[in-house]
Backbone of each chain as ProteinMPNN parsed JSONL, in Angstrom:
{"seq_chain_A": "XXXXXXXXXXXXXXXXXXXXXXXXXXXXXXXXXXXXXXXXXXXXXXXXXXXXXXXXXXXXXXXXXXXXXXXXXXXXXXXXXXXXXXXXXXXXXXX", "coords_chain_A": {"N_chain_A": [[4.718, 2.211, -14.94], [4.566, -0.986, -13.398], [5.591, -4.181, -13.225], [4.444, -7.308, -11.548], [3.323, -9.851, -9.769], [0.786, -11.437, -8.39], [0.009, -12.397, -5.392], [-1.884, -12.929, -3.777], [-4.322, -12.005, -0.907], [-5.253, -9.012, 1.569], [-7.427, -8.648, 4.389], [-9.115, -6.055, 5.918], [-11.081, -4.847, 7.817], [-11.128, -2.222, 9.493], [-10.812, 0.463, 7.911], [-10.074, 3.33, 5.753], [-12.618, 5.049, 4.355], [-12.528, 5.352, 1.756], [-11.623, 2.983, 0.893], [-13.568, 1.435, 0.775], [-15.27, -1.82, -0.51], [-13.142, -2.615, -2.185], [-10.857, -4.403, -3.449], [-7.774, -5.264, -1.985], [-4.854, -6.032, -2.691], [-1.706, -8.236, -2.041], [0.913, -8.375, -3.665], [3.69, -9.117, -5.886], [7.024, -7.598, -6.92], [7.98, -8.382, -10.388], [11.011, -9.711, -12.794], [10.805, -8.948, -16.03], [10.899, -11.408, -17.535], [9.845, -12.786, -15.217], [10.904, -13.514, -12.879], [11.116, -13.168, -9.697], [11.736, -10.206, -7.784], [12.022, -10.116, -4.897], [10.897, -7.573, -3.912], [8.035, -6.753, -2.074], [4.634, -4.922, -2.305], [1.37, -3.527, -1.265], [-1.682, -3.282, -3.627], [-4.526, -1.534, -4.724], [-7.326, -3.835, -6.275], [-8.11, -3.075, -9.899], [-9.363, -4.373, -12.044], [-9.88, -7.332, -11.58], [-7.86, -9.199, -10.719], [-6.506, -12.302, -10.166], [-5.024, -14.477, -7.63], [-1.626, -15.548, -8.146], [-1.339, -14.267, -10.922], [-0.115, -12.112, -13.558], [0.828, -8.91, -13.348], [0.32, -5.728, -14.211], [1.331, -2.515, -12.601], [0.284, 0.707, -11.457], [1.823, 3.311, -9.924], [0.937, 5.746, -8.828], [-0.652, 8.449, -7.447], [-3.044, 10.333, -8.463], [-3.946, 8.219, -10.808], [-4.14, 6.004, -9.578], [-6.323, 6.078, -7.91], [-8.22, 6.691, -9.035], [-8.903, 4.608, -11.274], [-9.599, 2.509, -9.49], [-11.408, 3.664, -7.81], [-12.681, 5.078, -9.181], [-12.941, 7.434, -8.894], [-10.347, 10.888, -8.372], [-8.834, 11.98, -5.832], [-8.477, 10.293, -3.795], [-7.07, 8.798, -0.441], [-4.785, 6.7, -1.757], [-2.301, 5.024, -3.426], [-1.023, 2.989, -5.262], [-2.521, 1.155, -7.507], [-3.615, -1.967, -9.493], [-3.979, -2.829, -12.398], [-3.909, -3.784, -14.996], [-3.767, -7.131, -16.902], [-1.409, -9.006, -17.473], [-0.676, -10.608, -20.353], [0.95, -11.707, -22.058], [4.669, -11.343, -22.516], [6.911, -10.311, -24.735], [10.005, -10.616, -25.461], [13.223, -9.071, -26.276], [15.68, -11.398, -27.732], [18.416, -10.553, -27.16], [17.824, -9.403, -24.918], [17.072, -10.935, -23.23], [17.459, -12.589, -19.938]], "CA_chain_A": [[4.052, 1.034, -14.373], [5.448, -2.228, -12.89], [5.224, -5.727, -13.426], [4.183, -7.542, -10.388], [2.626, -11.483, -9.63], [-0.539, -11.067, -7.147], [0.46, -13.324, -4.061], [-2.906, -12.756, -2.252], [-4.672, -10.338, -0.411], [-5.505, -8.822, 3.099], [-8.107, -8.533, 4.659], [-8.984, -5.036, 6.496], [-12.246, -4.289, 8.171], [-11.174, -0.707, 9.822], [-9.511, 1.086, 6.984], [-10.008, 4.386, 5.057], [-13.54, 5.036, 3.648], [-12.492, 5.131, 0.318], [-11.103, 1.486, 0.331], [-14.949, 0.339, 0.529], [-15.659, -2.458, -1.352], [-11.995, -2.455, -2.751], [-9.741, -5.713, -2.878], [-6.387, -4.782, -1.344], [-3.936, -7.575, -2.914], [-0.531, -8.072, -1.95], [2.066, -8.306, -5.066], [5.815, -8.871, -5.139], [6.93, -7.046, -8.456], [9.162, -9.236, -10.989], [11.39, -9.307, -13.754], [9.735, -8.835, -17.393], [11.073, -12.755, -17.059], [8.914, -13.25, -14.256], [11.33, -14.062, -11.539], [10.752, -12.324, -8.471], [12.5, -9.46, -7.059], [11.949, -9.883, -3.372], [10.322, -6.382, -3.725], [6.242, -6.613, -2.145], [3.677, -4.158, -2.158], [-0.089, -3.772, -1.858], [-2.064, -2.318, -4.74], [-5.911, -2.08, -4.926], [-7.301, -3.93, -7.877], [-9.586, -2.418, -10.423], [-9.079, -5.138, -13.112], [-10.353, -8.66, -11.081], [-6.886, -9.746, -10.706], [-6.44, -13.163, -8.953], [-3.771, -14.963, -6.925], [-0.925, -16.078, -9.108], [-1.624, -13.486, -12.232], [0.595, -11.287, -13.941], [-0.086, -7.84, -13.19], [0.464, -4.529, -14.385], [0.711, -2.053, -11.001], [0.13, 2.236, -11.268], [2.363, 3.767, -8.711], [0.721, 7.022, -8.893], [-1.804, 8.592, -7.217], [-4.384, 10.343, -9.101], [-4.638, 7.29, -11.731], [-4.402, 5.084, -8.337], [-7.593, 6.54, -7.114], [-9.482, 6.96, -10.59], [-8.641, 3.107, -11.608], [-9.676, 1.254, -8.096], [-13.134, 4.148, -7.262], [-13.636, 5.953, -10.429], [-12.815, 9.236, -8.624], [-9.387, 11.365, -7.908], [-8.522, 12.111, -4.524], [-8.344, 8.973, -2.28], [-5.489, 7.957, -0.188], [-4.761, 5.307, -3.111], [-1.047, 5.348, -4.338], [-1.165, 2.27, -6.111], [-3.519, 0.109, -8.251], [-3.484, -2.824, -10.374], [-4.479, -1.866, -14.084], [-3.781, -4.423, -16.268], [-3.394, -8.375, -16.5], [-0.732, -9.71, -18.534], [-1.041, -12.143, -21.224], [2.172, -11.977, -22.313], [5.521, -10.268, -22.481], [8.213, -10.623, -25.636], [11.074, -9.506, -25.183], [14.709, -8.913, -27.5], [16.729, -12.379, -27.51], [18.946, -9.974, -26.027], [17.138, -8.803, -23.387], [16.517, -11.821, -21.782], [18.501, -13.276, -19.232]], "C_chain_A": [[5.072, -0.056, -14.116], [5.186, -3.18, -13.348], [5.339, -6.205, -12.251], [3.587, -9.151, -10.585], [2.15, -10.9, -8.199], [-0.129, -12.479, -6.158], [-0.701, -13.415, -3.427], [-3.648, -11.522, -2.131], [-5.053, -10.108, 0.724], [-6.975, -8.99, 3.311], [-8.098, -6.993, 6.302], [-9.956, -4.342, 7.084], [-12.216, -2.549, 8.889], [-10.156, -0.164, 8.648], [-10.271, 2.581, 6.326], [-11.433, 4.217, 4.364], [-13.613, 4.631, 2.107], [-12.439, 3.785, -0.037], [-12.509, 0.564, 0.205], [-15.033, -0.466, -0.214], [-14.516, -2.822, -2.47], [-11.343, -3.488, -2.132], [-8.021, -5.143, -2.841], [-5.274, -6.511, -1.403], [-2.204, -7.283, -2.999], [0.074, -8.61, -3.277], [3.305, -8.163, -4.602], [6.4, -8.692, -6.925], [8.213, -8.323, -9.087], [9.735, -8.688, -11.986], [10.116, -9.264, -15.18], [9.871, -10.559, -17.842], [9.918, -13.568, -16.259], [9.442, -13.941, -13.044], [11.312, -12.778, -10.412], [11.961, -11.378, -7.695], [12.746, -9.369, -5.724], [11.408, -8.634, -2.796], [8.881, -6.543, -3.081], [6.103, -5.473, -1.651], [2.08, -4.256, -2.048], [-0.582, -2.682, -2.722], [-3.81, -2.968, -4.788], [-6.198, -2.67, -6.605], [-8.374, -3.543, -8.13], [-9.908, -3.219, -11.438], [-9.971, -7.152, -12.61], [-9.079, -9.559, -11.226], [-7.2, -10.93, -9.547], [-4.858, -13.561, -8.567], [-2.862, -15.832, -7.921], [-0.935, -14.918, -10.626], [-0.681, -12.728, -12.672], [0.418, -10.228, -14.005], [0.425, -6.483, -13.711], [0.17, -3.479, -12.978], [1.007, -0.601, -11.43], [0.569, 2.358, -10.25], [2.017, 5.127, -8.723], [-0.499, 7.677, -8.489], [-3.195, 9.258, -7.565], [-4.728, 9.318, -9.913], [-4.836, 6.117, -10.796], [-5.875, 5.125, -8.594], [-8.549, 6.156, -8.481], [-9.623, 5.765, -11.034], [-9.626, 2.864, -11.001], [-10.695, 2.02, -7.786], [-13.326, 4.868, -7.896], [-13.807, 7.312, -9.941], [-11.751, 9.667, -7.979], [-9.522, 11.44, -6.183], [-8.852, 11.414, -3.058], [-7.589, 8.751, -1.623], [-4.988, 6.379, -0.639], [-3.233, 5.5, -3.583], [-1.049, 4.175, -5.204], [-2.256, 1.317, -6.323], [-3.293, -0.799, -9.381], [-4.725, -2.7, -11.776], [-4.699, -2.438, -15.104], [-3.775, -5.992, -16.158], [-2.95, -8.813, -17.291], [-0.976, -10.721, -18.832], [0.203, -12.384, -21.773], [3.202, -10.917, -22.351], [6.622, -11.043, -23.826], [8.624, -9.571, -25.921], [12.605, -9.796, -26.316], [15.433, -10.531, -27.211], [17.864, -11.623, -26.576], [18.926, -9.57, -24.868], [17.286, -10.247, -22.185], [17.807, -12.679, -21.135], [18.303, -14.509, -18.723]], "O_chain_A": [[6.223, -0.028, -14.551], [4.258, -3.076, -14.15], [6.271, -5.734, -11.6], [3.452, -9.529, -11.748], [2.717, -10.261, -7.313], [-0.066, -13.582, -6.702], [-0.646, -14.044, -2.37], [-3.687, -10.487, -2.797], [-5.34, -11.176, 1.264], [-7.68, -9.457, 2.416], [-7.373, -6.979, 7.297], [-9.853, -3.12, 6.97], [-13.183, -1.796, 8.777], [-8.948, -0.387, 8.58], [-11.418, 2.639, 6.769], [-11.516, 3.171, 3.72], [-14.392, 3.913, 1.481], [-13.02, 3.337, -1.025], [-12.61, -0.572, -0.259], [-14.814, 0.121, -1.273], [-14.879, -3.276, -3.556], [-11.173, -3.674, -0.927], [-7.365, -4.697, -3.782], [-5.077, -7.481, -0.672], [-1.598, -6.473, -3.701], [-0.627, -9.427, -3.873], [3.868, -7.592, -3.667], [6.206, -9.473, -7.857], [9.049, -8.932, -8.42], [9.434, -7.552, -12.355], [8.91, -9.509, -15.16], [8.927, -11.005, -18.495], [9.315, -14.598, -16.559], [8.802, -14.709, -12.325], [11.534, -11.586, -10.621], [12.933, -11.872, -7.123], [13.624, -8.607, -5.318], [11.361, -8.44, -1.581], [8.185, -6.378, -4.083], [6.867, -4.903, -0.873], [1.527, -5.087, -2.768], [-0.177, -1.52, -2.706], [-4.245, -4.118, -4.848], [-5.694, -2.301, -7.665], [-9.373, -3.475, -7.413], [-10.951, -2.831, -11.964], [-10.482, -7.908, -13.437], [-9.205, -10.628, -11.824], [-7.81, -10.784, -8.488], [-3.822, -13.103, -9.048], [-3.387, -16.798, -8.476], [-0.042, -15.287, -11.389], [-0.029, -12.55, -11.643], [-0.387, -10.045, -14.918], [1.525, -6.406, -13.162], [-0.893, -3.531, -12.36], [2.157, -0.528, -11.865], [0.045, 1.715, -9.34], [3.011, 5.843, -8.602], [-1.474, 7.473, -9.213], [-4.265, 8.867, -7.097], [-5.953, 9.218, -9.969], [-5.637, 5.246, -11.136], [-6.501, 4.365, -9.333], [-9.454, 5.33, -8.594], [-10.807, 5.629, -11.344], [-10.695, 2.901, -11.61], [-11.49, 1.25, -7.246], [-14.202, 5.659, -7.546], [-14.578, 8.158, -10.393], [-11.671, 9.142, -6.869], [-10.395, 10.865, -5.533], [-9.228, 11.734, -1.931], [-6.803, 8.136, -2.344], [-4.886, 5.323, -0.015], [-3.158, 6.476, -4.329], [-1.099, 4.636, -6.344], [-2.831, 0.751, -5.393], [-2.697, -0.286, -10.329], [-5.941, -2.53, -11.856], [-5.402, -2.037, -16.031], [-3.78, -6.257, -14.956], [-3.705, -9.223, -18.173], [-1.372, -11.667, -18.15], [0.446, -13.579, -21.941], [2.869, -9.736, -22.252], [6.999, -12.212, -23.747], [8.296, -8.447, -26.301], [12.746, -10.808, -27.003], [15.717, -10.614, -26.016], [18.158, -12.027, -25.45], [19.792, -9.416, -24.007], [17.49, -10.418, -20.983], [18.772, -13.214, -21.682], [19.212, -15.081, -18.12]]}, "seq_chain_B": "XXXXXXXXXXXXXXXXXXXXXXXXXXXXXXXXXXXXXXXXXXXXXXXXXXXXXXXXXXXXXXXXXXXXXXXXXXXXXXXXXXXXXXXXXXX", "coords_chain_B": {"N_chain_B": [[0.701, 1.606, -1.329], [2.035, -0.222, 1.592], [2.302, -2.995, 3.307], [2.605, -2.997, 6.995], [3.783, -2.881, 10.499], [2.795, -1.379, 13.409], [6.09, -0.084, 15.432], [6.312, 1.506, 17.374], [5.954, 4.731, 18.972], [5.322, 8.121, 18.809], [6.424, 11.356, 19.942], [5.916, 14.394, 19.411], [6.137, 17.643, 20.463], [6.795, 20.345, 19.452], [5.604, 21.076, 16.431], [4.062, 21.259, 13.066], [0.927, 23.144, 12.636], [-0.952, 21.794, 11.685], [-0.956, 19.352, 12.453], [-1.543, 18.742, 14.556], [-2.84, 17.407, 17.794], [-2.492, 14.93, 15.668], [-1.896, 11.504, 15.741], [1.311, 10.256, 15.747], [3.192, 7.281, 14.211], [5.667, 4.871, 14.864], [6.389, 3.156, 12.347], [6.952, -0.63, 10.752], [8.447, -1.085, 7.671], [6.681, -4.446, 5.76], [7.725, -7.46, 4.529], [6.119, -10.387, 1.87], [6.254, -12.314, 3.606], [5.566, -11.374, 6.201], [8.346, -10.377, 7.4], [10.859, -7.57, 8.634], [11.384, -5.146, 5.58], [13.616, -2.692, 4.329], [14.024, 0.465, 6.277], [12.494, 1.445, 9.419], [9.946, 3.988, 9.757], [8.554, 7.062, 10.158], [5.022, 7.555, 10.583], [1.637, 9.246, 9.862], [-1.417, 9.085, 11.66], [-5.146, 7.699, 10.484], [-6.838, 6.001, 10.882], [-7.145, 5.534, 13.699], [-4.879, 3.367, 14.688], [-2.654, 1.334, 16.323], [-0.13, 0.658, 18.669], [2.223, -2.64, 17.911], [0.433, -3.531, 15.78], [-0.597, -5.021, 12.75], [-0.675, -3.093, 9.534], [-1.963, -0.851, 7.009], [0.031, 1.444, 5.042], [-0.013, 4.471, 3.511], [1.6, 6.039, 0.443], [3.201, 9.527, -0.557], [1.981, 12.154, -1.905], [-1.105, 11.712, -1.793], [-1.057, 10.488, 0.679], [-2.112, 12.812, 2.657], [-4.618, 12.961, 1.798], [-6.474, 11.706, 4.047], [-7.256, 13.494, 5.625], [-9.399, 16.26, 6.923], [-7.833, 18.944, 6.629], [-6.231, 18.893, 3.584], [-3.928, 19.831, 3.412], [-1.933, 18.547, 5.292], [0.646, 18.425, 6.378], [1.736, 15.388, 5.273], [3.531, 12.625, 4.424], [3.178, 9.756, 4.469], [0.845, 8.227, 5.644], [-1.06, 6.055, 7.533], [-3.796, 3.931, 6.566], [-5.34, 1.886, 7.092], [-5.967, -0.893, 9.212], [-4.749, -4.178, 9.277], [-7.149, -7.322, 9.944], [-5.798, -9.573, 11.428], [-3.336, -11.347, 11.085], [-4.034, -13.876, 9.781], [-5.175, -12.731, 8.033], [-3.764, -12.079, 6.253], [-3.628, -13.104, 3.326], [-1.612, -15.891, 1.042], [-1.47, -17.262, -2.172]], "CA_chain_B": [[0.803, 1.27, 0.091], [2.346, -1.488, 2.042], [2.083, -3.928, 4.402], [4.219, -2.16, 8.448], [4.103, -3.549, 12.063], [3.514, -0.618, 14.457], [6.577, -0.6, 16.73], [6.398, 2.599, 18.387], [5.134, 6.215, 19.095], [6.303, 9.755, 18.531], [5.841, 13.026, 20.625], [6.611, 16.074, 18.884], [5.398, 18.949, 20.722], [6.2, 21.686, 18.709], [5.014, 20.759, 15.284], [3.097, 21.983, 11.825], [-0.284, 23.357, 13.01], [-2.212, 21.094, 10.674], [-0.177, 18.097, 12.729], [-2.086, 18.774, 16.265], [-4.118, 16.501, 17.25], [-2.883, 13.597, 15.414], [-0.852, 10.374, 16.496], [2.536, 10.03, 14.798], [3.742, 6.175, 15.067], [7.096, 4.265, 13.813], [6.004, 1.92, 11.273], [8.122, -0.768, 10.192], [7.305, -2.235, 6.597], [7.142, -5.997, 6.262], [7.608, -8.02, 3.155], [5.313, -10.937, 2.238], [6.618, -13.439, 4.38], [6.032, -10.675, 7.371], [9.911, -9.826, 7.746], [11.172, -6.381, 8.061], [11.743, -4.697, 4.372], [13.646, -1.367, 4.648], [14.012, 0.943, 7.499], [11.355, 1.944, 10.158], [9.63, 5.768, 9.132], [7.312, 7.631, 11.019], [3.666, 7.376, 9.763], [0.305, 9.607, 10.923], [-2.753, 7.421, 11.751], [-5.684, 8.382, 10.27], [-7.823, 4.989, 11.45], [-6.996, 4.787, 15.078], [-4.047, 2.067, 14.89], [-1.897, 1.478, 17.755], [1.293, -0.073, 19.108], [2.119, -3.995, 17.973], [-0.678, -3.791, 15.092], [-0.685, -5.125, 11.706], [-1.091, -1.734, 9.199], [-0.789, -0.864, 5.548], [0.119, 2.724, 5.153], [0.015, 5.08, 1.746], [2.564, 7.381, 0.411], [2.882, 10.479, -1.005], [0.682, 13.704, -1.765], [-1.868, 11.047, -1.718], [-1.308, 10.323, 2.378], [-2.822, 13.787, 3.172], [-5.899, 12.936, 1.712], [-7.525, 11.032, 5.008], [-7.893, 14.538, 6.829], [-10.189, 17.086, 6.49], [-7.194, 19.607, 6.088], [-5.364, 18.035, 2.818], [-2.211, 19.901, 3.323], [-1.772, 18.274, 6.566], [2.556, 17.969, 5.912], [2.512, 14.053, 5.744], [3.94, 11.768, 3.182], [3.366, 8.712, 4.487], [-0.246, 7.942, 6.326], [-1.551, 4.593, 8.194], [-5.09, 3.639, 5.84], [-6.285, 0.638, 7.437], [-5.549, -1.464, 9.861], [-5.268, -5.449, 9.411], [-7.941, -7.55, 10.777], [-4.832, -9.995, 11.857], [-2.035, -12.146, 10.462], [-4.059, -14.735, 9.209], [-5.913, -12.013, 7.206], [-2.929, -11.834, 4.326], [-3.787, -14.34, 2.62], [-0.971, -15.464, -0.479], [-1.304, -18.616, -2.583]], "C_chain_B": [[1.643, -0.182, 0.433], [1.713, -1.915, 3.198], [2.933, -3.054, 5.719], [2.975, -2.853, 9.398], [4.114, -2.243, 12.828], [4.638, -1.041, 15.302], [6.767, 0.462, 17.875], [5.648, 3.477, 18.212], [6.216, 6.993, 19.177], [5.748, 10.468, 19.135], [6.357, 13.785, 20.495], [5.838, 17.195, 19.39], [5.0, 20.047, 20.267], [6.234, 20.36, 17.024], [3.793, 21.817, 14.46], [1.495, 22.351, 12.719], [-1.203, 22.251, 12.672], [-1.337, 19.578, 11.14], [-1.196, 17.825, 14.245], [-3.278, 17.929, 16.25], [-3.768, 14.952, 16.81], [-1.581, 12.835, 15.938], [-0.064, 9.831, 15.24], [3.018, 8.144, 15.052], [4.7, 5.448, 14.37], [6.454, 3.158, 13.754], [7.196, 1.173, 10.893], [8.053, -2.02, 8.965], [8.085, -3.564, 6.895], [7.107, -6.121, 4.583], [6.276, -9.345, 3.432], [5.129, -12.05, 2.931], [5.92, -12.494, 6.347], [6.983, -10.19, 8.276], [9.852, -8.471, 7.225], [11.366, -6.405, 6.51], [11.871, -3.141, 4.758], [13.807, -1.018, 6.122], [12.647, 1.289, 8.222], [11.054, 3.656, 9.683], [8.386, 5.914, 10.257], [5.693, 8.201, 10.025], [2.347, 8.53, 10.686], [-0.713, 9.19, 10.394], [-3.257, 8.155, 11.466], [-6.943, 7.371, 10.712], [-7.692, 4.591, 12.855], [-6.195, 3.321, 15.265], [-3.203, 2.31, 16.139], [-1.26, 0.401, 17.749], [1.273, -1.704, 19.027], [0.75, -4.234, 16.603], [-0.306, -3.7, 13.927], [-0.992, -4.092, 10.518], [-1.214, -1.66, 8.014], [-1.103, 1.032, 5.488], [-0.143, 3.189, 3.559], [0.791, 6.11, 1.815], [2.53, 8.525, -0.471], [2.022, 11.47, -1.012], [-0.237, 12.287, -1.304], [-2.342, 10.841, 0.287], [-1.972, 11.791, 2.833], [-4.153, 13.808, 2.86], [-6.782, 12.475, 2.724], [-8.197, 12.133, 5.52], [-8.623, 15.259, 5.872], [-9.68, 18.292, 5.733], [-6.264, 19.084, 5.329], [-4.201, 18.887, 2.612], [-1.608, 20.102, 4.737], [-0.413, 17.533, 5.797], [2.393, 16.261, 6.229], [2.722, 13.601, 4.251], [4.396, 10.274, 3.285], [1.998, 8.251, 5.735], [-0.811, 6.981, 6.669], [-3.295, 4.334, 7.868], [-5.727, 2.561, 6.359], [-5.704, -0.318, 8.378], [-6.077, -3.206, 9.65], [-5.754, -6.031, 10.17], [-7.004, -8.364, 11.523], [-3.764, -10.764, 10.937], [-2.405, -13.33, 9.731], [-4.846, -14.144, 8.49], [-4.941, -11.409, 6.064], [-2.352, -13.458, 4.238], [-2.575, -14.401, 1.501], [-1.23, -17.272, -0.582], [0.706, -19.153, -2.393]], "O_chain_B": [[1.819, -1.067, -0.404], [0.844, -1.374, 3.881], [3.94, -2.443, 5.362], [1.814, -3.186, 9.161], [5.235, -1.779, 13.034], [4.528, -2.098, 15.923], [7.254, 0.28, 18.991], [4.685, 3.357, 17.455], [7.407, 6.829, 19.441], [4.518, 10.461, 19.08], [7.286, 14.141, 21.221], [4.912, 17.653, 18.721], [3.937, 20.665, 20.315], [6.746, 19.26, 16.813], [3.026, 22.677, 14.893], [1.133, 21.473, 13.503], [-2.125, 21.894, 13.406], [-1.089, 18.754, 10.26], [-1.409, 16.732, 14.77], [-4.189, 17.71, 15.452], [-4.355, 13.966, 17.254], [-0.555, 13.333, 16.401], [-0.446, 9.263, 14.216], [3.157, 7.814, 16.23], [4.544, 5.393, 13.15], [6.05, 2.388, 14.626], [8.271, 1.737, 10.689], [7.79, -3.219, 9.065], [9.087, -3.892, 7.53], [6.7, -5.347, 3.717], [5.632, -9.482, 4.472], [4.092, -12.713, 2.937], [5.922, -13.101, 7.418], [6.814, -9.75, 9.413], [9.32, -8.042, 6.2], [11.515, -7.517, 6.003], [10.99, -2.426, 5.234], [13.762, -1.844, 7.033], [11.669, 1.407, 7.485], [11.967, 4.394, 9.313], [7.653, 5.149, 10.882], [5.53, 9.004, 9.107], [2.23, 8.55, 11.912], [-1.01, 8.955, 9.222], [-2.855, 9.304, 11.648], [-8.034, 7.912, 10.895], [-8.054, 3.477, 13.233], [-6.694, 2.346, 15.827], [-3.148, 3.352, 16.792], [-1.529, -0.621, 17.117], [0.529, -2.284, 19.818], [0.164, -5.315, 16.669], [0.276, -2.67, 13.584], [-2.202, -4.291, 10.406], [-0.499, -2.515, 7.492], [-2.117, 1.657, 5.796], [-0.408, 2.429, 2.628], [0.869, 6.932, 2.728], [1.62, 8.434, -1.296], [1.28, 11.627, -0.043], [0.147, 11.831, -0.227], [-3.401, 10.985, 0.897], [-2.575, 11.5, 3.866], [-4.913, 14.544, 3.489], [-7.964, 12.733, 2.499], [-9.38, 12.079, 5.858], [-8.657, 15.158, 4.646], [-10.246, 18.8, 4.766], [-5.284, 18.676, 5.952], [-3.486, 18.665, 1.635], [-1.075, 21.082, 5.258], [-0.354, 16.577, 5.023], [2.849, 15.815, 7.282], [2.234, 14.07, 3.223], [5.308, 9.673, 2.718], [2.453, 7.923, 6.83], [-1.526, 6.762, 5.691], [-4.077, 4.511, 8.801], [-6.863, 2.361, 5.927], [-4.525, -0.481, 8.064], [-7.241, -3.589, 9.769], [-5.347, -5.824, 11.313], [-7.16, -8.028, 12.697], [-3.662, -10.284, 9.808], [-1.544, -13.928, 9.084], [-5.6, -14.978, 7.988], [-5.219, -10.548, 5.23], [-1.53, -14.292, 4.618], [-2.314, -13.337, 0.94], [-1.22, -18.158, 0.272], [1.073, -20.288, -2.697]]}, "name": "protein", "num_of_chains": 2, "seq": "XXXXXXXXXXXXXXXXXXXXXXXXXXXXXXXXXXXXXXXXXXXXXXXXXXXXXXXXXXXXXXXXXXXXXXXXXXXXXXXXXXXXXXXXXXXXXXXXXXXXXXXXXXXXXXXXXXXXXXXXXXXXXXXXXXXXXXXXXXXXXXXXXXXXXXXXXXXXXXXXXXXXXXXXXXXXXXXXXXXXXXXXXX"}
C-alpha cells in the first residue's frame, strides 16, 4: 500500500459500469512525512475519504475491486482503504 | 488508474484475434495540475473515447476486464471518460 493526500475528485458520467455510484478521487502519494512526491493517481474510495485526508491507497486489483464494489473482477486497479490518523516514525527515519 | 489526454490513434491490422474490433489510442497521462507525467502508451477504449478527450485509463490484468472476452491481450484500458476539465476538482 501507499500513502497518498486526496486532492479532489473527477467527475465521469460515461465510464465503466462497474464505477457506478463510485467516487473516483485524485491523490498525489507522499512521504510517510507527508511531503508530496509529485507522483498523482486516481483511486476509487471505499472508506469516505475527503479532500485534504491522509490516505492509505491498494494498488492491486482483486482487493481494488472487492474494497470500492464488494465484488472481484472490475476494471479497478486501485482503491483507497484506509484514512490515516497518524504515522510515527524512528527519529531516524525522519528527514 | 490515472488521469491521460487522448492524443492519437493506432492501426494495427494484423493483430491478437481477441483485439478486432476494438480502437487502440495513444494516451498521454497527466499529473494533477493537467501536465504530461511519463511517456505516451497505447491504451484500448472500452467507453467510446476519442481524439483530444479527457480519460482515466486502468492497468494491468485488471484492464481486460471491460470486454466480454477477458483475455483480450491489454494491459492498459481507457474506463471512463471525463465529463471535462472543470470536472477534476482538487482543493
Amino acid at each position: 500500500m501507499i500513502l497518498a493526500r486526496v486532492l479532489g475528485n473527477i467527475v465521469a458520467t460515461q465510464k465503466n459500469e462497474r464505477y457506478e455510484s463510485a467516487r473516483v478521487m485524485l491523490c498525489e502519494q507522499i512521504t510517510p512525512e507527508g511531503q508530496s512526491t509529485g507522483t498523482t493517481m486516481l483511486a476509487l474510495d471505499s472508506v469516505d475519504a475527503g479532500a485534504g485526508d491522509m490516505v492509505l491507497i491498494v494498488q492491486e486489483g482483486w482487493s481494488a475491486s472487492t474494497a470500492s464494489t464488494g465484488k472481484p473482477g472490475a476494471a479497478i486497479d486501485s482503491a483507497i482503504v484506509g484514512v490515516v490518523d497518524r504515522i510515527d516514525l524512528l527519529s531516524e527515519e525522519q528527514g | 488508474m490515472q488521469l491521460a489526454r487522448v492524443i492519437g490513434t493506432v492501426v494495427a491490422t494484423i493483430k491478437n484475434e481477441s483485439l478486432e474490433g476494438r480502437k487502440l489510442l495513444v494516451v498521454q497521462t497527466l499529473n494533477k495540475d493537467l501536465k504530461p507525467q511519463g511517456k505516451p502508451m497505447v491504451a484500448v477504449d472500452s467507453v467510446g473515447a476519442g481524439i483530444g478527450e479527457l480519460v482515466f485509463w486502468c492497468r494491468g490484468k485488471e484492464a481486460s476486464f471491460p470486454f466480454k472476452r477477458d483475455d483480450t491481450p491489454t494491459d492498459c484500458t481507457i474506463v471512463g471518460i471525463v465529463d471535462s476539465e472543470a470536472h477534476v476538482t482538487k482543493r
